[in-house]
FIDO-448317 format. One record per residue: x negated, y, z of N, C-alpha, C, O, CB in turn; residue number from 1; residue in one letter. Coordinates in steps of 0.1 Angstrom, whole numbers, plus 5000, padded with zeros to 4 digits. Glycine has a CB too. Layout:
# FIDO-448317
X/Y/Z/X/Y/Z/X/Y/Z/X/Y/Z/X/Y/Z/NUM/A
...
***
This chain:
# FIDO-448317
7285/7253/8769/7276/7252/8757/7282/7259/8745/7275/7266/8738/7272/7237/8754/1/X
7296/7256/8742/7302/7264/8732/7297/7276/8731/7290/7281/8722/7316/7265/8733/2/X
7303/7286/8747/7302/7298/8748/7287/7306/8750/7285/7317/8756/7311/7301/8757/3/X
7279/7297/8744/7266/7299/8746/7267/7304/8730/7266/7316/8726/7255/7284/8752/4/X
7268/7295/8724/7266/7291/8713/7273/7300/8705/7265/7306/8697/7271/7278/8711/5/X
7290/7305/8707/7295/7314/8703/7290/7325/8702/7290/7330/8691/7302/7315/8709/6/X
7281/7332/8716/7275/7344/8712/7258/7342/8708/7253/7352/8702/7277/7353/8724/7/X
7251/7332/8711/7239/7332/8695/7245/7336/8685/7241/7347/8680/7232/7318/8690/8/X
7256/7327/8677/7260/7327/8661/7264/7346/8659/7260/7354/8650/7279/7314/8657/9/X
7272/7347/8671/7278/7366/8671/7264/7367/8668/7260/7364/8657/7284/7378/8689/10/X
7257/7370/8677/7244/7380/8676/7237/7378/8661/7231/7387/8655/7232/7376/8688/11/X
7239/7365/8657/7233/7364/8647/7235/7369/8633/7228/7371/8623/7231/7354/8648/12/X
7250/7369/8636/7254/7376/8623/7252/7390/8621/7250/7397/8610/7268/7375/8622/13/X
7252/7396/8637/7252/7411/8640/7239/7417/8630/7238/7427/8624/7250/7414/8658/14/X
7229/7406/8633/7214/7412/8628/7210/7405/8615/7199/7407/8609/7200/7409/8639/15/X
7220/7395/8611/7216/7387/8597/7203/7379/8598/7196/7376/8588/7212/7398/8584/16/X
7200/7375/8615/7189/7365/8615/7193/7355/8627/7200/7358/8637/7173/7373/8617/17/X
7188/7345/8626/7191/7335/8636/7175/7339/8646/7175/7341/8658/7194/7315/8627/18/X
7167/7339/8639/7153/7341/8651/7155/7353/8655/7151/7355/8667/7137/7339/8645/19/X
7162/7369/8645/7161/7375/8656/7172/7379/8669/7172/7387/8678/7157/7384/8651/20/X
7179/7370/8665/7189/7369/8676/7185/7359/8688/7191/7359/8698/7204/7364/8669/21/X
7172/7351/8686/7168/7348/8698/7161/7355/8707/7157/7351/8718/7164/7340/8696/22/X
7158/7369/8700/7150/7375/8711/7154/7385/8720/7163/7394/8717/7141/7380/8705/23/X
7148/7384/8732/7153/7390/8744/7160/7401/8739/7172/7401/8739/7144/7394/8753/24/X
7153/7411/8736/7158/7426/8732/7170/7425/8723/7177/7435/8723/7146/7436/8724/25/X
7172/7418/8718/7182/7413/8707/7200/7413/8715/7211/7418/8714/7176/7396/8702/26/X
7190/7399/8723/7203/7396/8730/7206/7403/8740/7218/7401/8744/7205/7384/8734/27/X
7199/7412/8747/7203/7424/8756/7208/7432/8753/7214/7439/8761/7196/7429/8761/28/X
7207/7434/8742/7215/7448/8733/7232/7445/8729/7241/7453/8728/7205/7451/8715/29/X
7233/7433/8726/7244/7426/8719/7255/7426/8730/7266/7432/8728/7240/7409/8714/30/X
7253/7420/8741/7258/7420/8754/7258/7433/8764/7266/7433/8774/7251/7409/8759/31/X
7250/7442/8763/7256/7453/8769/7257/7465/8760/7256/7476/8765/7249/7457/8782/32/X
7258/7466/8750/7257/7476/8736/7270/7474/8728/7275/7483/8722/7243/7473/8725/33/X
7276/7459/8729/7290/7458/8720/7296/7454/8725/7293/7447/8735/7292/7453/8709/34/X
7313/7459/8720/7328/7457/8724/7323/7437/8728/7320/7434/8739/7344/7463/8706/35/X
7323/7428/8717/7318/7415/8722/7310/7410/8734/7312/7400/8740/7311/7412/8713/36/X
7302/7418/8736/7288/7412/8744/7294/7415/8758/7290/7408/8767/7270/7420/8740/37/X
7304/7426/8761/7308/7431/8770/7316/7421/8777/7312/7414/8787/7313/7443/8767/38/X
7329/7420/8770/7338/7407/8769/7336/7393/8770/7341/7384/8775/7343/7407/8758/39/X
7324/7396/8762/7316/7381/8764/7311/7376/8776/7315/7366/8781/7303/7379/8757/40/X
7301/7389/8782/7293/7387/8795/7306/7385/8806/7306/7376/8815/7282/7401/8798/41/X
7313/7391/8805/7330/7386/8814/7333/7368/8809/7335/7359/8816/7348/7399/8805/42/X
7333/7369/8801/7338/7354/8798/7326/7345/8800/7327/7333/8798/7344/7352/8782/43/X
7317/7348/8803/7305/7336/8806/7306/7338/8823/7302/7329/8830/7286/7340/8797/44/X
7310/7349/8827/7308/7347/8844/7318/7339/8847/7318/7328/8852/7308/7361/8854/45/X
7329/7348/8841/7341/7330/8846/7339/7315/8847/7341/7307/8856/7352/7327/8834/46/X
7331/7316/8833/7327/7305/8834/7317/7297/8847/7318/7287/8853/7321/7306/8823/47/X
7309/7306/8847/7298/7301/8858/7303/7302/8869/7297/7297/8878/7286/7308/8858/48/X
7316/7309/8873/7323/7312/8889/7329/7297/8885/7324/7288/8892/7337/7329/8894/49/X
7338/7295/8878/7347/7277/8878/7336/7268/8882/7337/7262/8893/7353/7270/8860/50/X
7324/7266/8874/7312/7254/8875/7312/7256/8888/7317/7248/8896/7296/7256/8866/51/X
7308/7265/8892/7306/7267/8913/7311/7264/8918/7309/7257/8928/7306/7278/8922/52/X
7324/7269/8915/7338/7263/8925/7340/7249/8925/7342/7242/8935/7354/7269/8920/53/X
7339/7243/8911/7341/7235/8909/7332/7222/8919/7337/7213/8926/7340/7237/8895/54/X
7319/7225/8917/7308/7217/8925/7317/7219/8937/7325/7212/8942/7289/7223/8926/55/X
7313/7231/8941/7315/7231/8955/7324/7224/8967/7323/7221/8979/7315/7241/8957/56/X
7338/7224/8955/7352/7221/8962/7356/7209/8953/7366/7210/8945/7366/7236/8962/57/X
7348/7194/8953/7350/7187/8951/7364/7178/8956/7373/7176/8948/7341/7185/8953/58/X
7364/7175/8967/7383/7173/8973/7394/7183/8963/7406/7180/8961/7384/7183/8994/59/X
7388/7194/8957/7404/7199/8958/7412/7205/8964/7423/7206/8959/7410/7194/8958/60/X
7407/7211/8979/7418/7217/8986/7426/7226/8981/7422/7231/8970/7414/7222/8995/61/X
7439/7232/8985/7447/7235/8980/7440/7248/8973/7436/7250/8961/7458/7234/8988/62/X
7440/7258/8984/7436/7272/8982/7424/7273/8969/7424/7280/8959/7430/7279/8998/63/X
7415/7263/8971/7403/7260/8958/7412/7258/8947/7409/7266/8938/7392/7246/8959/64/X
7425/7248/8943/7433/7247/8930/7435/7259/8928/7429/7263/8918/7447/7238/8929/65/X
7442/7271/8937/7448/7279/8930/7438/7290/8931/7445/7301/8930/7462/7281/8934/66/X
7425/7293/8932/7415/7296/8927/7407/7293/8915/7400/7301/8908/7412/7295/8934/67/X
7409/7280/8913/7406/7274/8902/7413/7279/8889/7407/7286/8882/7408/7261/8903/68/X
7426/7275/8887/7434/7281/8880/7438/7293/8883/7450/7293/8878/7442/7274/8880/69/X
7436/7303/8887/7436/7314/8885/7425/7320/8875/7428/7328/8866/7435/7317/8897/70/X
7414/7316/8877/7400/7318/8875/7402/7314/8861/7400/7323/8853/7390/7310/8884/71/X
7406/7300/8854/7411/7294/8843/7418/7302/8835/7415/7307/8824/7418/7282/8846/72/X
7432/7307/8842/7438/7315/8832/7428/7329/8828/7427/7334/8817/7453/7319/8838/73/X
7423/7334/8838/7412/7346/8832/7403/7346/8826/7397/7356/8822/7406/7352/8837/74/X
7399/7329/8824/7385/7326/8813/7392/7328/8801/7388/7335/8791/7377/7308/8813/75/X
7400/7324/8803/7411/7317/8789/7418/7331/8784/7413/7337/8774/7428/7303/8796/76/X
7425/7335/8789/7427/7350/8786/7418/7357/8779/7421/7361/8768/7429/7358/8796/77/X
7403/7359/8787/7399/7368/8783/7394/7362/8770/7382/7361/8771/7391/7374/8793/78/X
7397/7359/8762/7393/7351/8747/7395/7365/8740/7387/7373/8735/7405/7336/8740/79/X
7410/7364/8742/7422/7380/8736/7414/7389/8736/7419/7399/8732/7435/7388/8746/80/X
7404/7390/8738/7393/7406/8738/7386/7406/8727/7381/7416/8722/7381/7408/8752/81/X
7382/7391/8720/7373/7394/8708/7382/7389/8694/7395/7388/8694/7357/7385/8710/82/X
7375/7386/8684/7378/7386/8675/7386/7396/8670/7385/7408/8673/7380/7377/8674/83/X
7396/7388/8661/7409/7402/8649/7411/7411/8661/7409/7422/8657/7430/7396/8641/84/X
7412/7410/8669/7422/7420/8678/7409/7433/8683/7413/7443/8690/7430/7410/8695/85/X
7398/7432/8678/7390/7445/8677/7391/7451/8664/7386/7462/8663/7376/7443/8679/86/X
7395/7447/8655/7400/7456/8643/7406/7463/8648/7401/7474/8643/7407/7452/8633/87/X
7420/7468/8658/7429/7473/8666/7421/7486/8673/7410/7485/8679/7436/7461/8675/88/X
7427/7498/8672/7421/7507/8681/7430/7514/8693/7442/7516/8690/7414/7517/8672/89/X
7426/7516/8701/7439/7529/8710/7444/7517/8711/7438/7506/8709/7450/7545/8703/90/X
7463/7521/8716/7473/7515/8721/7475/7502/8713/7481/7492/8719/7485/7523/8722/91/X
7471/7501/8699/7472/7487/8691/7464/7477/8698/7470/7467/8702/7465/7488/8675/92/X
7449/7480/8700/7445/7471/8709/7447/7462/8719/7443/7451/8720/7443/7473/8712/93/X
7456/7474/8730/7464/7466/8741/7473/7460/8742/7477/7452/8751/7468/7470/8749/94/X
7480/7463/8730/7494/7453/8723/7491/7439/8722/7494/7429/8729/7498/7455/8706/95/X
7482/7443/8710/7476/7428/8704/7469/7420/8715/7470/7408/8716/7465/7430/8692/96/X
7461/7427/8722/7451/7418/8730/7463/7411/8737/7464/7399/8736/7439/7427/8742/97/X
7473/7420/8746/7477/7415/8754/7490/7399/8747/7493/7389/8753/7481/7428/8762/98/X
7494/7406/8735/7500/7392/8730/7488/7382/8728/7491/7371/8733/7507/7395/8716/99/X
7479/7383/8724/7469/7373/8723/7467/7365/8737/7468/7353/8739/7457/7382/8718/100/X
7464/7376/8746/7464/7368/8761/7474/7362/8763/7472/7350/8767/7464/7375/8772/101/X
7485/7366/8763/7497/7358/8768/7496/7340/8758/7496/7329/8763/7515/7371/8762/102/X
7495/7344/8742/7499/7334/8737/7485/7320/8738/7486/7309/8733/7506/7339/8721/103/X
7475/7325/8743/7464/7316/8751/7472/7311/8764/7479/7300/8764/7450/7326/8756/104/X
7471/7315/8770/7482/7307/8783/7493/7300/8779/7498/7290/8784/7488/7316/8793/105/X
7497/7306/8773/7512/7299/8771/7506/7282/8761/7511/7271/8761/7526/7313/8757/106/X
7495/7287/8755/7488/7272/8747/7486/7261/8756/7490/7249/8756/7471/7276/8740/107/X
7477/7267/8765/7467/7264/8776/7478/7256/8782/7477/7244/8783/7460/7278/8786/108/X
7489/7264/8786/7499/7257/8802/7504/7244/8792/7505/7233/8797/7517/7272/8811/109/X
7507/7245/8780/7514/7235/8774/7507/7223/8774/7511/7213/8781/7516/7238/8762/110/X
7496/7223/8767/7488/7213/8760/7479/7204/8774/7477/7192/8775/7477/7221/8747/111/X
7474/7218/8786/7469/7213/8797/7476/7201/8800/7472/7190/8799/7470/7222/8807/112/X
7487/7205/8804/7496/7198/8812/7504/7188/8803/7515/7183/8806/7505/7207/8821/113/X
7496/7187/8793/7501/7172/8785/7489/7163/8794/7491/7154/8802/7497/7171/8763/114/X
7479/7168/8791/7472/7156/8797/7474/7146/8810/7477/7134/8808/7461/7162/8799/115/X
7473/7157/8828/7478/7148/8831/7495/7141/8833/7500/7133/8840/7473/7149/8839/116/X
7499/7147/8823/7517/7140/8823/7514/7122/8818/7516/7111/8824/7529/7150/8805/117/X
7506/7126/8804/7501/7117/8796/7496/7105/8804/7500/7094/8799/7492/7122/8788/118/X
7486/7104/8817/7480/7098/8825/7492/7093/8839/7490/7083/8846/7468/7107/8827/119/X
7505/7104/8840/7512/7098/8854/7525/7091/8840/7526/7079/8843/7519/7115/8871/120/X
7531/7092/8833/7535/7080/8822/7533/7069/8817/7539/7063/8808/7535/7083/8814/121/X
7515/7065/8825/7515/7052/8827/7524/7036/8829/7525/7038/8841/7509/7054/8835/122/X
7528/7029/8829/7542/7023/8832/7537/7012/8844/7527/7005/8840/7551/7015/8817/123/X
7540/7011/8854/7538/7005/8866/7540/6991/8866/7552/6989/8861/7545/7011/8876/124/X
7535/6980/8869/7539/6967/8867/7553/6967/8874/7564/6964/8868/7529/6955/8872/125/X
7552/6970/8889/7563/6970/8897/7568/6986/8903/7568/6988/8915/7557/6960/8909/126/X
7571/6995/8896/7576/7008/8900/7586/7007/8910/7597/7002/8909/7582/7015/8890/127/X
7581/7014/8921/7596/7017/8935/7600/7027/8929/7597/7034/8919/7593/7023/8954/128/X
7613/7028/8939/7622/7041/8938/7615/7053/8939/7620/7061/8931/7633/7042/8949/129/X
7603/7058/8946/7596/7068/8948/7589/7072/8937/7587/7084/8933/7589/7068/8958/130/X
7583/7060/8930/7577/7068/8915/7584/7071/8905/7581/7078/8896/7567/7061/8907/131/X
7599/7064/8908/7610/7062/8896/7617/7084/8897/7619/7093/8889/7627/7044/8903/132/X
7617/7084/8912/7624/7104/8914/7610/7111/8906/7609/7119/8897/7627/7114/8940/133/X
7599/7103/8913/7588/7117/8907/7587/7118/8896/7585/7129/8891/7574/7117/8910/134/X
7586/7107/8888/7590/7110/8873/7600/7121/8865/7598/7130/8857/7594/7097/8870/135/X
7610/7116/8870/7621/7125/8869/7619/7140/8874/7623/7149/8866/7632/7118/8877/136/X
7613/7143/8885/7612/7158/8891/7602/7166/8876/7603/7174/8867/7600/7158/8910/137/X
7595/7156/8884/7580/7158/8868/7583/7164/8855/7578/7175/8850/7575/7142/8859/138/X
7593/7154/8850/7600/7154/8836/7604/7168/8833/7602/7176/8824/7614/7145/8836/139/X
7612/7168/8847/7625/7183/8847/7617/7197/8845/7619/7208/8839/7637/7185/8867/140/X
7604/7192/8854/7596/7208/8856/7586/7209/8842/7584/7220/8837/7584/7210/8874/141/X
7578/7198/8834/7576/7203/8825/7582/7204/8812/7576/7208/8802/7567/7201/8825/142/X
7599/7200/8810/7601/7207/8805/7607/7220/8805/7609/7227/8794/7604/7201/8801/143/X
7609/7225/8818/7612/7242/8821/7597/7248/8817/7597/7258/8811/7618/7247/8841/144/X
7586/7242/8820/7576/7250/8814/7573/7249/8802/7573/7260/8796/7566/7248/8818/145/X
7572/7240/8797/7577/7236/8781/7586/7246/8776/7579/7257/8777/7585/7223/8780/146/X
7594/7249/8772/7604/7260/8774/7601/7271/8772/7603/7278/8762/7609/7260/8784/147/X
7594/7275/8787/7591/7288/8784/7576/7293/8775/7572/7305/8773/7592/7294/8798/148/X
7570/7282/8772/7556/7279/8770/7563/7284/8756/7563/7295/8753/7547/7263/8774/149/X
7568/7274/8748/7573/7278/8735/7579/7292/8731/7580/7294/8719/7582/7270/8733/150/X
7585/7302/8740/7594/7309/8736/7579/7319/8736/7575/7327/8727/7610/7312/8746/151/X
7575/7317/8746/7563/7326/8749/7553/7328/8736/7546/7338/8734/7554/7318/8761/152/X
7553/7318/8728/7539/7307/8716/7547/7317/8705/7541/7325/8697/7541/7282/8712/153/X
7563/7316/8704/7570/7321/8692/7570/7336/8692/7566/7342/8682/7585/7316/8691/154/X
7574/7343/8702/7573/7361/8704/7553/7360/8702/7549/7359/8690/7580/7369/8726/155/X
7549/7361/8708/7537/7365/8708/7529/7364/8689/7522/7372/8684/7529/7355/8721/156/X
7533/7351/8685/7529/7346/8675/7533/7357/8663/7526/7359/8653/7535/7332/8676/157/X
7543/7363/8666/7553/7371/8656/7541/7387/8656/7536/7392/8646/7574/7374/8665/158/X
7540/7393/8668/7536/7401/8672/7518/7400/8662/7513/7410/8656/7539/7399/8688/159/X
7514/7388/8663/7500/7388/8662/7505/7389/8645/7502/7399/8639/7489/7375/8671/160/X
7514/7378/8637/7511/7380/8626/7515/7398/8616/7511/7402/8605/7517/7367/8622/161/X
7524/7404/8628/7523/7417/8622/7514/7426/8620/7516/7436/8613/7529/7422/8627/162/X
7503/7423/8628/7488/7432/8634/7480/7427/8622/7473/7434/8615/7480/7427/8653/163/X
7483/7412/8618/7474/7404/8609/7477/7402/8592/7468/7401/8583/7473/7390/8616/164/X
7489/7402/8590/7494/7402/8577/7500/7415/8570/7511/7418/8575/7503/7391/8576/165/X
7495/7422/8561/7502/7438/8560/7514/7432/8547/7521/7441/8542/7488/7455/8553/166/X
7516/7421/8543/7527/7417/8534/7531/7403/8537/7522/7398/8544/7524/7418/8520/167/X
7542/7393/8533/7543/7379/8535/7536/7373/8521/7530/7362/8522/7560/7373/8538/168/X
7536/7379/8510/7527/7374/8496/7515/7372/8503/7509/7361/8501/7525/7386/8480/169/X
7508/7382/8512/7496/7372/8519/7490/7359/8524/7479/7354/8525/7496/7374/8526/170/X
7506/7357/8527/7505/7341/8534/7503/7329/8520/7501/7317/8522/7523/7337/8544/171/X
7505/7336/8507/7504/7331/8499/7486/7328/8489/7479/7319/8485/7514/7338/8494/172/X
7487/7342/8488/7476/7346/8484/7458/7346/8486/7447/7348/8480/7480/7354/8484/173/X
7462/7341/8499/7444/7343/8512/7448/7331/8516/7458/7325/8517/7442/7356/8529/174/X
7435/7327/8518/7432/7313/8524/7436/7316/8538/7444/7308/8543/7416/7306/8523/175/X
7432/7328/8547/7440/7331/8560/7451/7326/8562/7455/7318/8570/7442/7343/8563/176/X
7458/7332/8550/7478/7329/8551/7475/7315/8547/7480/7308/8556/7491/7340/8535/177/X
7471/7308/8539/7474/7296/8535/7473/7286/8548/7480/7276/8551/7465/7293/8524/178/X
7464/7289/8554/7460/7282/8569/7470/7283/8575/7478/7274/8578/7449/7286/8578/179/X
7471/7296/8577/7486/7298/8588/7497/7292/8588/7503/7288/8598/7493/7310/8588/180/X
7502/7290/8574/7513/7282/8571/7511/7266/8575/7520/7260/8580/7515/7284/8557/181/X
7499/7261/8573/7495/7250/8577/7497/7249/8591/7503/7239/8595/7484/7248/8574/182/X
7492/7260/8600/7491/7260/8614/7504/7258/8616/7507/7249/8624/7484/7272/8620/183/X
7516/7267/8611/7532/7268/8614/7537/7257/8612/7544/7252/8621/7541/7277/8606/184/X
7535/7248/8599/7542/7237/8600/7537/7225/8608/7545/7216/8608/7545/7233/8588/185/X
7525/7222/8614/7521/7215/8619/7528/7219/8640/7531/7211/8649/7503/7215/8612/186/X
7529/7235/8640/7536/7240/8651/7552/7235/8650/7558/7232/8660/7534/7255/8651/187/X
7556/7236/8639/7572/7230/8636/7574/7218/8640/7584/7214/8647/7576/7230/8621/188/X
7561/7208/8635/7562/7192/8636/7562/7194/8656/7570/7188/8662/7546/7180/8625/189/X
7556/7200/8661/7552/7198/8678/7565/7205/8685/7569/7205/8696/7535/7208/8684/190/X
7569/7210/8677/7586/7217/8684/7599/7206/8681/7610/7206/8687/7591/7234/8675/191/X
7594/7198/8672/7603/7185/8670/7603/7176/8679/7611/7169/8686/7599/7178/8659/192/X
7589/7178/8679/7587/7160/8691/7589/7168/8703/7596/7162/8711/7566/7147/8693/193/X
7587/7180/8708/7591/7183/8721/7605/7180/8720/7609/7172/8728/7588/7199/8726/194/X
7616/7184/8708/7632/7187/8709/7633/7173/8717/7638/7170/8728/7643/7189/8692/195/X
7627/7163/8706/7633/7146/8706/7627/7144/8723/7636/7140/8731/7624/7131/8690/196/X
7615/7146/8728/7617/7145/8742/7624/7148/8751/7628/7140/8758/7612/7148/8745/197/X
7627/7164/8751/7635/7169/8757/7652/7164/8760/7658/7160/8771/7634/7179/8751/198/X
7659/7165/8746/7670/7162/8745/7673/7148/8745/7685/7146/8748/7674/7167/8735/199/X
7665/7135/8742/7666/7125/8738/7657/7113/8751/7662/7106/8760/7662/7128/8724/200/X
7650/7115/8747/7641/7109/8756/7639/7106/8773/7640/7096/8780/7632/7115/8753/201/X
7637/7119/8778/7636/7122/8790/7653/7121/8795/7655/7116/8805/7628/7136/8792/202/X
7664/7126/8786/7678/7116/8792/7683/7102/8798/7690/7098/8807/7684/7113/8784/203/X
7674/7098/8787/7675/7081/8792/7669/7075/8800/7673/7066/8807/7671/7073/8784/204/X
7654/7084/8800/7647/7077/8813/7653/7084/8823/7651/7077/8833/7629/7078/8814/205/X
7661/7095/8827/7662/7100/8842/7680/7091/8842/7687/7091/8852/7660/7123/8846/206/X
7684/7086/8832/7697/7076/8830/7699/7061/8838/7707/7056/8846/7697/7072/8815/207/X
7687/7058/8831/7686/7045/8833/7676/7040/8842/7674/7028/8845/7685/7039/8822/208/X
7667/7051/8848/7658/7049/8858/7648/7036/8853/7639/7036/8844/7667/7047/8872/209/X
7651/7028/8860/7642/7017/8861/7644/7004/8852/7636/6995/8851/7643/7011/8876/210/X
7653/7005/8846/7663/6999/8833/7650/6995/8817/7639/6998/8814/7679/7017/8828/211/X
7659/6987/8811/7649/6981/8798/7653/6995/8790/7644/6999/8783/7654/6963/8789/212/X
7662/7001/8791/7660/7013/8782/7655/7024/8785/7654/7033/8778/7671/7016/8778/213/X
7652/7023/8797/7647/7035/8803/7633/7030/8801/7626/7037/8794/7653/7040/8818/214/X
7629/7021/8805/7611/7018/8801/7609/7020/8789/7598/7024/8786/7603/7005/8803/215/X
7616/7019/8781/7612/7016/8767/7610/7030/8762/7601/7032/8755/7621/7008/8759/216/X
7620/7040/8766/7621/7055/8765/7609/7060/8771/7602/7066/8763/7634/7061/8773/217/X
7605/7058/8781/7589/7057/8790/7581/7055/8781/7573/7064/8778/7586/7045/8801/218/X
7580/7043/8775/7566/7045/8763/7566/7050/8753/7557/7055/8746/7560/7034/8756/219/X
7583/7050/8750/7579/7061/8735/7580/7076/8739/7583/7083/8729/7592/7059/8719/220/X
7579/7083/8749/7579/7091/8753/7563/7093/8756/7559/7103/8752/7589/7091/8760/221/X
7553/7085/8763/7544/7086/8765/7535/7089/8754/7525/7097/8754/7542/7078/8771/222/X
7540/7081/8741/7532/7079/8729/7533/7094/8719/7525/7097/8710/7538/7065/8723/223/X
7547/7101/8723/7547/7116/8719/7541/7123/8721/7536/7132/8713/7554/7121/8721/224/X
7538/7119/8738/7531/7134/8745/7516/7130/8740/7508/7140/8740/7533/7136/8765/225/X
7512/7118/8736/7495/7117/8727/7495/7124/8717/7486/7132/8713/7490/7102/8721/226/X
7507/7120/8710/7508/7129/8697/7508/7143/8697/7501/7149/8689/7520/7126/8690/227/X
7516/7148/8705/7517/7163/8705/7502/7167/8708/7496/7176/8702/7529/7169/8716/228/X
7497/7160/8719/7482/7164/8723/7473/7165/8713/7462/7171/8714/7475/7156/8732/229/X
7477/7157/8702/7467/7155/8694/7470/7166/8682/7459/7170/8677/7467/7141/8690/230/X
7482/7172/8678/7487/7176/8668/7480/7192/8676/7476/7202/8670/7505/7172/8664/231/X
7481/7191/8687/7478/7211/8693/7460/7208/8691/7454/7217/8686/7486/7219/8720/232/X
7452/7196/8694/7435/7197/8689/7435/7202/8677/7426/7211/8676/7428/7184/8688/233/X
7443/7198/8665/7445/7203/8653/7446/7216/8648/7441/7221/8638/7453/7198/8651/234/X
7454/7220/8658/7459/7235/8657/7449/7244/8660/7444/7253/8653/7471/7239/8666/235/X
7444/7241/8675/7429/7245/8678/7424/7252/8668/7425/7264/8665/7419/7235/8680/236/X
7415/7236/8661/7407/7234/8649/7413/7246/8641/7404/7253/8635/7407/7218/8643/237/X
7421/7249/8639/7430/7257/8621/7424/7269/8630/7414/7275/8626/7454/7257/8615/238/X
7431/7273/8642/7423/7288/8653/7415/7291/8646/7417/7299/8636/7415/7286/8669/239/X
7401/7282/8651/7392/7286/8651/7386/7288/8639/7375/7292/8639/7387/7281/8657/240/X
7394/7286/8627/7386/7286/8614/7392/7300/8612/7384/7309/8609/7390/7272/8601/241/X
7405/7304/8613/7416/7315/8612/7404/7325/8621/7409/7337/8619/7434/7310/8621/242/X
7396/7326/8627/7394/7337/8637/7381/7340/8627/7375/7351/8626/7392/7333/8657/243/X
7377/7328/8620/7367/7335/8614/7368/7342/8596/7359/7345/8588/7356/7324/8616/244/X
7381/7343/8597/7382/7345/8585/7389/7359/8583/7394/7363/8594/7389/7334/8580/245/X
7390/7366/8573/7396/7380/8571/7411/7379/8565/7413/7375/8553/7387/7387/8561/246/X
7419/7383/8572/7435/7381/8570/7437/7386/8558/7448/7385/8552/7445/7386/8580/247/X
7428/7393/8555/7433/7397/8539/7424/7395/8527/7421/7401/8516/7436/7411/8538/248/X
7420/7382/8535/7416/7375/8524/7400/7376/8522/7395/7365/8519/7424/7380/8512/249/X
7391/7386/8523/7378/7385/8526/7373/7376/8536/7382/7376/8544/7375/7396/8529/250/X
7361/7365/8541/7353/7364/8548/7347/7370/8558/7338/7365/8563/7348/7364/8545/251/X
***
């Protein structure tokens, strides 16, 4: 429904009317006539290939996950094709797009996979030894993705604000830059609570296993990864205001 929605509002700006962007000829033109509609019509089939798969391969078999997520990372990617990064022409384009793509996934793999962490960090009345290792395996692999998710978020991030800011008084001066900064320090606060997880947290629980300090590390560790989930919805939100705005300061 978003990405429905996304390209009505496009079209609509394109023609400066909301009714005449409802009309057929309108929206046929938008979608095979512009750099957007092109990109778009790619990003809405993804869409509609996941919904299918999705019905169809209810169970989950394996080969369907990694169809699924395959399919996911190319919905999600293909984002990188619209907005700022068509200001870009020739080889600038493929730069930027492709940092853009990368630093969507690298969002995506992070914040995804808060969720179900968030849901297996549940605390067990009676935990065996078998949920006590998977935790721990768990722990170890997302923070190696973690990790690289971040290094990934910081290069790419650098890359995009060079394409986007032609001075740093920008970041001062435009509500773009002003956001951004917002966006960075609110990114600073989520690289904190990852550190204190990482280094702190997840120690104790793979330490003390099944122990009063180690549960207790277990909930406040659980109660981070809500937080961090909640602090990257936020960030989202700043995105999407940032994509509609002119980095130098225009609308």
């Amino acid at each position: 429904m978003s990405g429905l929605s996304w390209l009505l509002f496009t079209a609509a700006s394109m023609t400066d009317s909301l009714s005449e962007a409802l009309k057929p000829g309108t929206m046929s033109a938008v979608l095979g006539e512009t750099e957007f509609g092109v990109v778009w019509s790619v990003h809405l089939g993804l869409i509609a290939a996941l919904v299918v798969l999705a019905v169809l391969n209810r169970r989950r078999p394996l080969p369907a996950t990694i169809l699924l997520t395959l399919l996911s990372a190319a919905c999600l990617a293909s984002l990188a094709g619209v907005g700022h990064t068509q200001a870009q022409e020739g080889p600038a384009f493929f730069v930027r797009a492709a940092a853009d793509g990368a630093h969507l996934l690298a969002a995506g793999a992070w914040l995804g996979a808060l969720i179900p962490l968030f849901a297996l960090l549940t605390p067990q009345p009676h935990p065996d030894a078998n949920w006590e290792i998977e935790i721990g395996g768990v722990l170890m692999r997302f923070s190696g993705m973690g990790s690289i998710a971040v290094a990934v978020l910081i290069a790419t991030g650098m890359v995009n604000s060079l394409y986007s800011l032609n001075s740093l008084s920008e970041m001062l001066t435009s509500l773009y830059g002003q956001l951004l900064i917002v966006k960075l320090g609110l990114f600073a606060l989520l690289l904190v609570l990852a550190a204190v997880n990482r280094f702190w947290l997840v120690p104790q629980i793979l330490a003390d296993g099944g122990g009063q300090h180690g549960k207790a590390s277990l909930l406040r560790l659980r109660r981070h990864v809500l937080w961090e989930e909640l602090l990257g919805v936020v960030i989202i939100a700043l995105v999407s205001v940032l994509g509609a705005l002119s980095p130098s300061g225009g609308q």
